[in-house]
BAFI-3210 file (N, C-alpha, C; in Angstrom, 3 decimals, decimal comma, padded with zeros to 6 digits):
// residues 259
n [1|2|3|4|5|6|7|8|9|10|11|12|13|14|15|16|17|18|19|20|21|22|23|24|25|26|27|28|29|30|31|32|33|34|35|36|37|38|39|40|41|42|43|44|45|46|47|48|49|50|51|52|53|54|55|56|57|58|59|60|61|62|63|64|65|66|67|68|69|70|71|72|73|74|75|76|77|78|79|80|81|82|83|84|85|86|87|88|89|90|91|92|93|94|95|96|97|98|99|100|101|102|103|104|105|106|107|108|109|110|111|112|113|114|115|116|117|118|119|120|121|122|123|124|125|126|127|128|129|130|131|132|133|134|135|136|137|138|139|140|141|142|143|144|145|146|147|148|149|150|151|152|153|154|155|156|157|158|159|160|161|162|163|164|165|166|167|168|169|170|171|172|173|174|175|176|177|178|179|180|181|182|183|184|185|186|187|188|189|190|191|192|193|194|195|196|197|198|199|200|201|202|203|204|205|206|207|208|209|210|211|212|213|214|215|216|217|218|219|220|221|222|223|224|225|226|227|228|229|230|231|232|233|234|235|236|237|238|239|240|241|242|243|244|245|246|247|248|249|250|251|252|253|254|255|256|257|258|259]
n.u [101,166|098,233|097,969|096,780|095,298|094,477|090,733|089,829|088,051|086,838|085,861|083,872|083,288|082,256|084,073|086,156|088,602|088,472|089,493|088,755|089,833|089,295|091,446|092,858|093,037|096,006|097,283|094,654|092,964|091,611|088,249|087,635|090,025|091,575|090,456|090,246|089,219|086,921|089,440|090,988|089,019|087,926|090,214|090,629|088,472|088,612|090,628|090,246|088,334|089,873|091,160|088,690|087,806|089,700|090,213|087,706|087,329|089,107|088,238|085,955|086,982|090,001|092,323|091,163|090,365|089,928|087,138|088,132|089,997|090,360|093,567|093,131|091,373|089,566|088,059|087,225|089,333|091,401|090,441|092,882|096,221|099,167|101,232|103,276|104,119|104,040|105,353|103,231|102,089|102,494|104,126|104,376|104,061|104,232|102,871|102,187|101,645|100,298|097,644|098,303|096,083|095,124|095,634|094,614|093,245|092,474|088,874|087,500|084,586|083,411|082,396|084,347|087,271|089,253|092,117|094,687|096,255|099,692|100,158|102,035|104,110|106,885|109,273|110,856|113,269|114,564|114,361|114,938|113,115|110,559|107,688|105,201|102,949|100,579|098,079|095,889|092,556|089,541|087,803|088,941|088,671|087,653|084,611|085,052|083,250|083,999|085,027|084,596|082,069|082,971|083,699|085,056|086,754|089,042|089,936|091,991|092,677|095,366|097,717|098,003|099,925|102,018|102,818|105,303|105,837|106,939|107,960|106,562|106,501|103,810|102,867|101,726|101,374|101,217|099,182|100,840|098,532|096,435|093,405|092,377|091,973|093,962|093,626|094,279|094,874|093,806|091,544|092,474|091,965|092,922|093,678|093,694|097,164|098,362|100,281|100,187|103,238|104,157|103,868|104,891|106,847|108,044|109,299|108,240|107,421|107,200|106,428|108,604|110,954|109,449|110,463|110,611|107,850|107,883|105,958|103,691|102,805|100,190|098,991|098,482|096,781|096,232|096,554|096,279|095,900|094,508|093,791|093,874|094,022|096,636|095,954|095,782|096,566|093,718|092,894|090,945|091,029|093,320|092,754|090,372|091,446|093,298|091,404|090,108|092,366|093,341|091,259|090,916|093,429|092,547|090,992|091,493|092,513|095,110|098,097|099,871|102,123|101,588|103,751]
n.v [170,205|169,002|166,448|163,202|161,453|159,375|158,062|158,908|158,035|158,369|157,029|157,158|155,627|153,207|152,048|152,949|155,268|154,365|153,848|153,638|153,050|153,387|152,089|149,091|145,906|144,343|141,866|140,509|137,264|134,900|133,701|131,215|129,647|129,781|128,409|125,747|123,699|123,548|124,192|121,911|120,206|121,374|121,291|118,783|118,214|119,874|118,517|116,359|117,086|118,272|116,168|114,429|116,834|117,220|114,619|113,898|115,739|115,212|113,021|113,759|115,903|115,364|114,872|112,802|110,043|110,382|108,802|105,898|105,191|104,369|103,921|104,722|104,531|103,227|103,655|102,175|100,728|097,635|093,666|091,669|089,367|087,924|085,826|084,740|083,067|086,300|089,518|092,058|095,260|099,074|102,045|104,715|108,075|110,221|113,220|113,980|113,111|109,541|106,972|103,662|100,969|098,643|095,983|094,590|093,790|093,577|092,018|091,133|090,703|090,929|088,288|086,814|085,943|083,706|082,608|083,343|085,937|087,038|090,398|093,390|096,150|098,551|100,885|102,797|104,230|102,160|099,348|096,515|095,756|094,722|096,766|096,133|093,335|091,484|088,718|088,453|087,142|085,255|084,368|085,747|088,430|092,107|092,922|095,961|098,823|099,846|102,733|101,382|099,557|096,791|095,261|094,746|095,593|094,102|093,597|093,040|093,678|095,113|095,699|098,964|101,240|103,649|105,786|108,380|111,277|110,895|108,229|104,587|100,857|098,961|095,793|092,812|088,591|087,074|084,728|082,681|082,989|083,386|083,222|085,185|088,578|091,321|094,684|096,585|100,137|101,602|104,572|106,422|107,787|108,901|108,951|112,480|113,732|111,833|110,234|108,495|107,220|105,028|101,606|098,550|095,273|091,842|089,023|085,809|084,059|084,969|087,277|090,206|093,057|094,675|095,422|098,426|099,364|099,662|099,208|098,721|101,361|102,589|101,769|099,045|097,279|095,822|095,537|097,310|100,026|100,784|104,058|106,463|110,216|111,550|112,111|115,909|117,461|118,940|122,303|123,449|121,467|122,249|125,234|124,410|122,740|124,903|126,872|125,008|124,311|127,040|127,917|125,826|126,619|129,600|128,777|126,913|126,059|128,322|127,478|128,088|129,564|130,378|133,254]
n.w [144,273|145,538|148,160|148,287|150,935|152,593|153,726|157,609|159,636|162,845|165,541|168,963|171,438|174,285|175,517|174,479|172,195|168,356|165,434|162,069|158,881|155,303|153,601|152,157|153,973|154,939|154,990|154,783|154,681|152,310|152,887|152,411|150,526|153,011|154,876|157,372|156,790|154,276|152,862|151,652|150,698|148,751|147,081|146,622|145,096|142,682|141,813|140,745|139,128|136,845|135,878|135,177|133,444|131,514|130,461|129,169|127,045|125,357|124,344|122,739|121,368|120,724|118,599|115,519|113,251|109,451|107,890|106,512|103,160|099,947|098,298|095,872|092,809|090,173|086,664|083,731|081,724|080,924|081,308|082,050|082,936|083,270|081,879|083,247|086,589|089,173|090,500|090,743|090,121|091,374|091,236|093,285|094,665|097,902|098,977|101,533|104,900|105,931|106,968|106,479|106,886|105,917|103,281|099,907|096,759|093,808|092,638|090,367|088,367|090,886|092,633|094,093|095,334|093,257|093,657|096,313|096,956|097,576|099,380|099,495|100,902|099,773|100,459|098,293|098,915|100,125|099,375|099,600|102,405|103,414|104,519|105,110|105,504|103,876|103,074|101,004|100,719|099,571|101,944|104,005|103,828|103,770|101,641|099,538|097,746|094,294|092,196|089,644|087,407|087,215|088,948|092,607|095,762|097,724|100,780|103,605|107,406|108,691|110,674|111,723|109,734|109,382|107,004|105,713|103,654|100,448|098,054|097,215|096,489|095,737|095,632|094,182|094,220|091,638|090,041|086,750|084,062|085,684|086,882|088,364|087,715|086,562|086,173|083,615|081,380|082,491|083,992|086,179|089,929|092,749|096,345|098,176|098,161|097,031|093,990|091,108|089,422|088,048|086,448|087,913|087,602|087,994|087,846|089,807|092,712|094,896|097,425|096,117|095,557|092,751|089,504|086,878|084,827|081,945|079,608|080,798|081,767|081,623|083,183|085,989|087,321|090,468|093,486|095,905|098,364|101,957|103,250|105,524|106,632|108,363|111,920|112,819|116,004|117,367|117,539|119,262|120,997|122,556|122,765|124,829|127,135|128,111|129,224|131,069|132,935|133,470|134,870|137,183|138,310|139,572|141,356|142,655|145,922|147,458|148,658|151,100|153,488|156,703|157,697]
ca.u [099,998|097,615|098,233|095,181|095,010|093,024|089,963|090,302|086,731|086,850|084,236|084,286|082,848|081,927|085,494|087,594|088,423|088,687|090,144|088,866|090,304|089,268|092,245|092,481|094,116|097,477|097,099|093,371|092,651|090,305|087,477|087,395|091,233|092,701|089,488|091,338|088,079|086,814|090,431|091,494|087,707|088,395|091,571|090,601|087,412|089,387|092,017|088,917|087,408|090,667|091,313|087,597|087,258|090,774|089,658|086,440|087,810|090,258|087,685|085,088|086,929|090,917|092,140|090,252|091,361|089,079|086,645|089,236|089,571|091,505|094,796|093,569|090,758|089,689|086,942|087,357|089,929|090,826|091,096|094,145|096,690|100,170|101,572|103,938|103,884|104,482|104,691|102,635|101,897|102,418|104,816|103,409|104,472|102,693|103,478|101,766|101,666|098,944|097,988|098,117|095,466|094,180|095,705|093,958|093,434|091,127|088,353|087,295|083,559|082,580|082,267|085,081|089,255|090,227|093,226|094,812|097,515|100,254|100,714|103,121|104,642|108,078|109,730|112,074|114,641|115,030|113,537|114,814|112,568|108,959|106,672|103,574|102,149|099,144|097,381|093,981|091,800|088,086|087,447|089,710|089,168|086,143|084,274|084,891|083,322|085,081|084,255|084,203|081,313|083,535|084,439|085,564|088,244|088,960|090,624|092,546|093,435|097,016|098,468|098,355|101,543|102,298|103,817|105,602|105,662|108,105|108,276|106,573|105,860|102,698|102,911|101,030|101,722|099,757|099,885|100,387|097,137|095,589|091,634|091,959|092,518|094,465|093,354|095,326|094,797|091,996|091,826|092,559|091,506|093,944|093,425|094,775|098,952|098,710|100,127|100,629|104,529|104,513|103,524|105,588|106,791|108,849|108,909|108,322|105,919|106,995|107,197|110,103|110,944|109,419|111,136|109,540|107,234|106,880|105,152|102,179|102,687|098,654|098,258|098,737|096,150|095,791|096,841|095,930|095,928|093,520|094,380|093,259|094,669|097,102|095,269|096,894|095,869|092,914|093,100|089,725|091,241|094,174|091,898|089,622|092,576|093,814|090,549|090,277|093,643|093,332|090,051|091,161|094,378|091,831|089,740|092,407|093,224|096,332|098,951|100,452|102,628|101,844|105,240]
ca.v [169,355|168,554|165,041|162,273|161,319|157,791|158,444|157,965|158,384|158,424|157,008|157,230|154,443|153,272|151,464|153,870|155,227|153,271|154,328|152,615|153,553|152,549|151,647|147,771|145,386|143,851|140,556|140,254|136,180|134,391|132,966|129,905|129,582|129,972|127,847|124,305|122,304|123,352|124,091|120,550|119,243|122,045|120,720|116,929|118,130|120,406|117,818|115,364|117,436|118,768|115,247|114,438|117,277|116,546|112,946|114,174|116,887|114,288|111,762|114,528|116,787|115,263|113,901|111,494|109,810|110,373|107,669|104,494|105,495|103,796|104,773|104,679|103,431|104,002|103,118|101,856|099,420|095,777|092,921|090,445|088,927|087,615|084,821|083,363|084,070|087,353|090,163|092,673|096,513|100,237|102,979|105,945|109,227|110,998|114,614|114,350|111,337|108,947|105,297|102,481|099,648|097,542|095,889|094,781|093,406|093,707|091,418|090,985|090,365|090,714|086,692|085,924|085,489|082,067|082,563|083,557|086,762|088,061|091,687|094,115|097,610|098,756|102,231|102,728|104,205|100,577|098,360|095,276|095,363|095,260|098,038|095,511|092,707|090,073|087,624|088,616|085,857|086,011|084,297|086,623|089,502|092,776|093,659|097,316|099,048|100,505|103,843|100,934|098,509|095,920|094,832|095,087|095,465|092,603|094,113|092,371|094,643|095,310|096,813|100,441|102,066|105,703|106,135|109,535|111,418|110,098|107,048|103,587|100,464|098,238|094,935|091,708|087,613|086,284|083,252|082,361|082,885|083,845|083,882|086,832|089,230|092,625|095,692|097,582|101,409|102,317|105,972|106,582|108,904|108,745|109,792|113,358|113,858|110,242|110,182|107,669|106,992|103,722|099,986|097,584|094,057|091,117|087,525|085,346|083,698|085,267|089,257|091,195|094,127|094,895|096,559|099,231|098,077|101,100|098,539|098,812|102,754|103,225|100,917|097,745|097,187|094,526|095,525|098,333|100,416|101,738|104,767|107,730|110,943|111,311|113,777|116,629|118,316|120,010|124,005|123,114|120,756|122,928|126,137|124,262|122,690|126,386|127,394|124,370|124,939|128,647|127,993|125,039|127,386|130,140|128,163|125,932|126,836|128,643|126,521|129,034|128,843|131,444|133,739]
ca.w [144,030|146,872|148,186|148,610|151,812|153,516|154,519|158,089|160,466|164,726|166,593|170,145|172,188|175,477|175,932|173,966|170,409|167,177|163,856|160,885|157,713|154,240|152,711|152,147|155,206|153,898|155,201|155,076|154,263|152,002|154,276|151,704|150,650|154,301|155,840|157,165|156,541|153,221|151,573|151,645|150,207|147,319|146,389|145,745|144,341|141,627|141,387|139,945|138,290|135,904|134,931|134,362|131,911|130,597|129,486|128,369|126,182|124,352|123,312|122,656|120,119|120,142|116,729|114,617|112,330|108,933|106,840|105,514|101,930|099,087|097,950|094,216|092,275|088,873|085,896|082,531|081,508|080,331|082,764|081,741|083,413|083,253|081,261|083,970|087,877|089,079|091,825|090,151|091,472|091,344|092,102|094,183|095,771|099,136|099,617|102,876|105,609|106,054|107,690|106,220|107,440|105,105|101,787|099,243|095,850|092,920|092,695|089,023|088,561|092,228|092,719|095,088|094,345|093,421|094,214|097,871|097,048|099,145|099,331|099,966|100,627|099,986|100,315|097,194|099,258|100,979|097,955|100,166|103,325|103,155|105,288|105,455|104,031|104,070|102,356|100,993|100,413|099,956|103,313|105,360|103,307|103,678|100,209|099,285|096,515|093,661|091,287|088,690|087,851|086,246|090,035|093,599|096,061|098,582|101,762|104,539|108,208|108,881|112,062|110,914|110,014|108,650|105,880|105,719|102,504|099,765|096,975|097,427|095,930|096,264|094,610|094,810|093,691|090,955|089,071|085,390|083,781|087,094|087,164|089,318|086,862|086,820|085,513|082,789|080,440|083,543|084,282|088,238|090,886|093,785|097,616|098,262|098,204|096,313|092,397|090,208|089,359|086,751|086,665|088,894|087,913|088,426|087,721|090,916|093,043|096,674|097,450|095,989|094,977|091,654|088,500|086,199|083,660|081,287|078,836|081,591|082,369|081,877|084,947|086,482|088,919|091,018|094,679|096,574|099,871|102,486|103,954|106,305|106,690|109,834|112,313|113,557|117,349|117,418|117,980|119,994|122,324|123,312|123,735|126,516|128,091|128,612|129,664|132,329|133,721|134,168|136,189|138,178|138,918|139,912|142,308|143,726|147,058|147,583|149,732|151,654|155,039|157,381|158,522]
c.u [099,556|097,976|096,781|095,957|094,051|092,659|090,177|088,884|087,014|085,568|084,617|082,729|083,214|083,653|086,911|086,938|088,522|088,687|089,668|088,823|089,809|090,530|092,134|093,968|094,479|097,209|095,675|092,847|091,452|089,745|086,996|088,799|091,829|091,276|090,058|090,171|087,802|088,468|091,033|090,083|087,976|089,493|091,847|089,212|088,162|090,292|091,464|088,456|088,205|091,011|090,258|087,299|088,103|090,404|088,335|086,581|088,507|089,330|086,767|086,010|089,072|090,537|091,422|090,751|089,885|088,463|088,321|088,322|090,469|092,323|094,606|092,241|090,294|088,648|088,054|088,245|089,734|091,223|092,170|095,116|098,196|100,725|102,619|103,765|104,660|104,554|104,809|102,135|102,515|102,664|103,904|103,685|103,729|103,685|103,008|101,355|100,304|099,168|097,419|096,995|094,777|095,221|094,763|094,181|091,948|090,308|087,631|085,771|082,617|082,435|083,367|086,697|089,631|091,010|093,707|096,220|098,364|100,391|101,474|103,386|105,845|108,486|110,819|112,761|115,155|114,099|114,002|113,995|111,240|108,585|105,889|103,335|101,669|098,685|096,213|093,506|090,206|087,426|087,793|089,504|087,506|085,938|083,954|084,509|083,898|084,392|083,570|083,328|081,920|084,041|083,868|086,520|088,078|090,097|090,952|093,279|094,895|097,237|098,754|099,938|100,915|103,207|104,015|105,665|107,368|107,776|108,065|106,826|104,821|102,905|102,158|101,524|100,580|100,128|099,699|099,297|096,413|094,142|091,374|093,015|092,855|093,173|094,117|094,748|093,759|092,489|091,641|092,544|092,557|093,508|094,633|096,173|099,193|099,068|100,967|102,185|104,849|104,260|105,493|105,943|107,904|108,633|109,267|107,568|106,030|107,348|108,151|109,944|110,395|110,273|110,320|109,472|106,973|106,127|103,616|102,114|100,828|098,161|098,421|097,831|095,389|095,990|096,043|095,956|094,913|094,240|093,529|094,620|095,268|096,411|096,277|095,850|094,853|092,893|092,019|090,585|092,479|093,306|091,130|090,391|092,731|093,143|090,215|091,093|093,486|092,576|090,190|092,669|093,528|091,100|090,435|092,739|094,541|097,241|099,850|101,023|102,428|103,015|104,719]
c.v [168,742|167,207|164,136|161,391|160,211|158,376|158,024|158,871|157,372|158,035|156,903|156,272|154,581|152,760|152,234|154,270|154,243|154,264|153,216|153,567|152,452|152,387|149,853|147,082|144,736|142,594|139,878|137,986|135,884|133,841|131,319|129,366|129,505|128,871|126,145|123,410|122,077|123,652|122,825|119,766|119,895|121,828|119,172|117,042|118,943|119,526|116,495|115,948|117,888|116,940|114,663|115,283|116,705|115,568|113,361|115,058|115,944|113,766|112,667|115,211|116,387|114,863|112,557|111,487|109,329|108,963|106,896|105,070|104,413|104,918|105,052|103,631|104,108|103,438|102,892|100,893|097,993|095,193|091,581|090,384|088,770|086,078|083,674|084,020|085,240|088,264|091,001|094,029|097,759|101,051|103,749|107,167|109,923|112,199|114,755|112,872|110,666|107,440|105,003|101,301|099,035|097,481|094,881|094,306|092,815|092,424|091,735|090,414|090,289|089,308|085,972|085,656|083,896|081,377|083,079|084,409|087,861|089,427|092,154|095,636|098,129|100,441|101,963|103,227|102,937|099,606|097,296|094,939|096,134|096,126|097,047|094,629|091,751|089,412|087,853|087,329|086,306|085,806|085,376|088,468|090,636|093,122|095,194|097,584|099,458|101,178|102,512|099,845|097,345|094,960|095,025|094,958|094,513|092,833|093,290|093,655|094,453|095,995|098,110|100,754|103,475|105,788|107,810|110,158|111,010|108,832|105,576|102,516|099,829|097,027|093,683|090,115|087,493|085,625|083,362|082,271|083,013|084,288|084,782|087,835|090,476|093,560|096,813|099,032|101,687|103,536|106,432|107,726|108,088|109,626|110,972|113,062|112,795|110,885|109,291|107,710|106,033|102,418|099,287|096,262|093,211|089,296|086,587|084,854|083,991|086,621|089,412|091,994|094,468|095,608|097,599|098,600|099,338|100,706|099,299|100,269|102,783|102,517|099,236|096,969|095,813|095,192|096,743|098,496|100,601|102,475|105,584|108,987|110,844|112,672|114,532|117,119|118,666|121,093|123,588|122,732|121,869|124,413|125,342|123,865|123,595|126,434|126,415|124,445|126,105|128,313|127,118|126,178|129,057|130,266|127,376|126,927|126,860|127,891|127,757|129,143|130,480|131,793|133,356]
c.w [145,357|146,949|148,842|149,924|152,262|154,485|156,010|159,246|162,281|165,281|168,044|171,089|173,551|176,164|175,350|173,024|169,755|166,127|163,220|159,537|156,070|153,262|153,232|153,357|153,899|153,882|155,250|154,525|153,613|152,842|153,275|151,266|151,859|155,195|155,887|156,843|154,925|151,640|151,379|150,714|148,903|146,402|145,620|144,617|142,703|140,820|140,172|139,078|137,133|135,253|134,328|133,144|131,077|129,643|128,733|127,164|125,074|123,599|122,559|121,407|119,644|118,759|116,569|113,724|110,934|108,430|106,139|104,335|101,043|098,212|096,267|094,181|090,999|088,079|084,890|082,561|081,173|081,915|081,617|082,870|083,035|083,038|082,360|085,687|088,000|090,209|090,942|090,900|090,560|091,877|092,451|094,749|096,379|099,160|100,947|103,687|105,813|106,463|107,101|107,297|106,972|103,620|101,159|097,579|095,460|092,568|090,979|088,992|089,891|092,951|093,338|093,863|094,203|094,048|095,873|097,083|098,001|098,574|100,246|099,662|100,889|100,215|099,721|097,368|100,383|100,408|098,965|101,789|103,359|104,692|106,191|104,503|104,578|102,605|102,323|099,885|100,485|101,115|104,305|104,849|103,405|101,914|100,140|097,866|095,393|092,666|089,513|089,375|087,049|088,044|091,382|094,270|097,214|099,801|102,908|105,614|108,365|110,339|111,525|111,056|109,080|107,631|105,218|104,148|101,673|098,710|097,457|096,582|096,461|095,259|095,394|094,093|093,038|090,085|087,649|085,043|084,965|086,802|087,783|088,212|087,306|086,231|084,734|081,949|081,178|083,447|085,754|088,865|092,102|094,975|097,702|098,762|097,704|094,867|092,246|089,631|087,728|087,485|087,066|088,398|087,659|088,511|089,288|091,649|094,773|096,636|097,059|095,376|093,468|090,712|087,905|085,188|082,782|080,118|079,451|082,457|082,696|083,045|084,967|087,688|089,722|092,734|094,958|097,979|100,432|103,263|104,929|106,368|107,833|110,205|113,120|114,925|117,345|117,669|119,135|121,465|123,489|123,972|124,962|127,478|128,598|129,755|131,357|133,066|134,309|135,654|137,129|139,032|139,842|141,183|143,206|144,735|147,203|148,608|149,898|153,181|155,227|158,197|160,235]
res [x|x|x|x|x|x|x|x|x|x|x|x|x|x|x|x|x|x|x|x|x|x|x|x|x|x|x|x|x|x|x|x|x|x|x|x|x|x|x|x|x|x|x|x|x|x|x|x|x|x|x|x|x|x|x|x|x|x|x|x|x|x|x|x|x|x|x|x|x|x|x|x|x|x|x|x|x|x|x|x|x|x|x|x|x|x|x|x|x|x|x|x|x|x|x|x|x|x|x|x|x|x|x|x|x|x|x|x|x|x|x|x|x|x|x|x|x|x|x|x|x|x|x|x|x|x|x|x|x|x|x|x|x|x|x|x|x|x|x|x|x|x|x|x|x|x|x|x|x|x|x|x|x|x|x|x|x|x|x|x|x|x|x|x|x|x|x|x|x|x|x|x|x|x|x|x|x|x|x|x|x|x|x|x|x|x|x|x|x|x|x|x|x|x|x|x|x|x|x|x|x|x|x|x|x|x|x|x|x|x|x|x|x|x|x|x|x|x|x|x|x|x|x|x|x|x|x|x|x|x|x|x|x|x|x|x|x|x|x|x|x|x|x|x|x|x|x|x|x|x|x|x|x|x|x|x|x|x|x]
***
């Protein structure tokens, strides 16, 4: 088999020969990579410009964290109360995690709570140490609507937490004959991986753990959550990352010691 051969063309000049061959020089240098002026200006300018997109990329398409929803709300039902004080509430299980930031408690006629009730959130594999809990009042508290027109809900912020999937409770204080009335036999819609468990209660007039009430299985409702879904990564954000990296690795000038 014949063998290929570099081209290789003679010119003959006033000072001699010269050979120039097209095969490619070994060591040939970039004239922008190997240049000492502009590879040093290319290197801070790249070096700016990968953390500018960086940051811009995050706020632009990282996670978000969806619309505050409630953990549960529902139509129909009676409103009554509780004959002596009480911490009052409603088991729960999440198949999937979500934040907590806002509790909450049902407002009966729309027209402001009388009363001032603490809430709370336990995890029923450690029934003795609360999650979270505040005092919603109608001064301190935002007005949310609710699927029913018999009402509203009366929300107080919290320092978000996460609550991983697994078994809560939610319970709230409310007094003997309490003008802020519950809500009992409603029919409830729950934020996704949320379901209903059984009514909560416990004679007392400061947080604790509730018992089960299977008297008040059809509902117990006085407290409540706000939640959001937890966000995961974006696919988005990690593709342009890539894509910025590559090209800043591309364009960056090579740091290279000459032998």
């Amino acid at each position: 088999m014949p063998l290929a051969m570099p081209c290789v063309s003679i010119n003959a000049g006033d000072s001699g020969v010269f050979l120039r061959s097209n095969q490619p020089t070994a060591n040939k240098k970039h004239p922008v990579k190997n240049n000492p002026i502009i590879s040093p200006i290319l290197s801070l300018f790249m070096g700016r410009f990968l953390i500018t997109a960086l940051a811009t990329t995050f706020i632009l398409l990282g996670p978000q964290y969806a619309r505050a929803d409630l953990l549960l709300d529902f139509t129909g039902g009676n409103a009554n109360t509780f004959s002596i004080n009480t911490i009052a509430g409603w088991q729960f299980t999440l198949s999937s995690p979500v934040v907590v930031d806002g509790l909450g408690f049902w407002d009966q006629g729309s027209d402001g709570l009388v009363n001032a009730h603490d809430v709370g959130i336990w995890n029923s594999a450690n029934p003795s140490t609360l999650l979270a809990f505040t005092t919603v009042t109608t001064a301190g508290s935002t007005a949310v609507p609710s699927t029913s027109s018999a009402g509203l809900w009366r929300f107080t912020d919290i320092s978000p937490i996460t609550l991983s999937p697994g078994t809560y409770v939610i319970g709230a204080t409310v007094l003997g004959f309490d003008q802020d009335s519950q809500i009992f036999s409603a029919t409830t819609s729950l934020f996704s991986g949320a379901t209903f468990v059984e009514a909560m209660d416990v004679g007392g007039s400061t947080l604790a753990y509730p018992n089960p009430a299977p008297a008040f299985n059809d509902g117990t409702f006085g407290p409540n959550l706000r939640v959001n879904d937890v966000p995961e990564p974006a696919s988005a954000v990690l593709l342009v990352c890539g894509a910025i990296l590559y090209l800043c690795r591309r364009l960056t000038p090579a740091q290279k010691q000459n032998s």
